[in-house]
C-alpha positions as CSV (number, residue, x, y, z in Angstrom):
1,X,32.6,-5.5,-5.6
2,X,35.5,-7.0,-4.1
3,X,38.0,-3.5,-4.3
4,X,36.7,-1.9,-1.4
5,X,37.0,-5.4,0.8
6,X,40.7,-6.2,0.0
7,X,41.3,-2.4,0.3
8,X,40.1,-2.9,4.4
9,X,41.6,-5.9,5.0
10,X,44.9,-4.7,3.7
11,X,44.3,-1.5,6.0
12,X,44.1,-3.9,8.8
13,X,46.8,-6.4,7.8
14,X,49.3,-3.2,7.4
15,X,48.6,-1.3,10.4
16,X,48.5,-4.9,12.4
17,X,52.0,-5.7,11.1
18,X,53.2,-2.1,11.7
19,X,52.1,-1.6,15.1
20,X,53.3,-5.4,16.2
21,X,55.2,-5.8,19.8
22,X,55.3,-9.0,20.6
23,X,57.1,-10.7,17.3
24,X,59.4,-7.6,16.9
25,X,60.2,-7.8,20.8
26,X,61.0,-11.7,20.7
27,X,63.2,-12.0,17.6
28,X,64.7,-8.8,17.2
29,X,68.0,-7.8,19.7
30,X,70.1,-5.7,18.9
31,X,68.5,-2.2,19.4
32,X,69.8,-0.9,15.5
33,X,67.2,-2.7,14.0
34,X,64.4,-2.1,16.5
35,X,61.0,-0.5,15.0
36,X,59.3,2.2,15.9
37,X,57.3,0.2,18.1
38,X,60.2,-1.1,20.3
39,X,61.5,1.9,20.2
40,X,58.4,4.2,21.9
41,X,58.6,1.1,24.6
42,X,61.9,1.1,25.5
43,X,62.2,5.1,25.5
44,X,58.7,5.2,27.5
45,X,58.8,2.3,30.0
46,X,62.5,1.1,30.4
47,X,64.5,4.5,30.5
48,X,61.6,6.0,31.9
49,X,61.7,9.4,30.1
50,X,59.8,11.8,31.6
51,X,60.3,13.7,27.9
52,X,56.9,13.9,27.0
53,X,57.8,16.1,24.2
54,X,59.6,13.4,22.8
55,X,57.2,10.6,23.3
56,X,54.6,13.0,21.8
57,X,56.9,14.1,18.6
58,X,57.9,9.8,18.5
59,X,53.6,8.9,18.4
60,X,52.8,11.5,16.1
61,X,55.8,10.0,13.5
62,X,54.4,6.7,14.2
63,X,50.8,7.6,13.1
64,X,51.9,9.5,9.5
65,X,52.1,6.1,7.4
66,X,49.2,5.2,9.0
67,X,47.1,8.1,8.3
68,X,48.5,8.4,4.8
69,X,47.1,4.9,4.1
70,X,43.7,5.6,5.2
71,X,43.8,9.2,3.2
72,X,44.6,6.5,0.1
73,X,41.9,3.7,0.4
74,X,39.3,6.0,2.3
75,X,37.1,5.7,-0.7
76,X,36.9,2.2,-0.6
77,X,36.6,1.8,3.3
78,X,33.6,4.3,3.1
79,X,32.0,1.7,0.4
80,X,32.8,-1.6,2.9
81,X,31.2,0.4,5.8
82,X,28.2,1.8,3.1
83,X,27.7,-2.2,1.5
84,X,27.6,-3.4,6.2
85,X,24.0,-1.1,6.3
86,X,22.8,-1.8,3.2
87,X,19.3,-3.9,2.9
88,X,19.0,-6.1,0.1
């Protein structure tokens, strides 16, 4: 009963951590060990890259682990959203 719960909430923890600005931004400087993250920001908003096909080609890379986790636990986040509309 609990599977499918820790399944979400590991979903969530992941893509929360993986998608984080603000910590990467304040503790990481040197821009060798920037994540992807830091890296779409700077190439989008501080060079001002008009490359979309870049920024496009950079989001899309960004989303794969992402999607590839939610292909993994989509059985169980189907049973968390199934046990929500449930009646007892």
């Amino acid at each position: 009963m609990a599977k499918p719960i820790i399944a979400f909430v590991a979903l969530l923890a992941f893509m929360g951590a993986y998608t984080d600005y603000a910590l990467a931004y304040a503790f990481i400087a040197k821009g060798s060990m920037w994540t992807l993250t830091l890296g779409m920001y700077y190439l989008a908003f501080v060079n001002r890259a008009t490359l979309y096909n870049v920024l496009a080609a950079f989001s899309v890379l960004m989303g794969i682990p992402i999607f590839t986790i939610f292909i993994a636990f989509q059985k169980y986040l189907v049973q968390v959203y199934a046990m929500g509309g449930v009646k007892a």
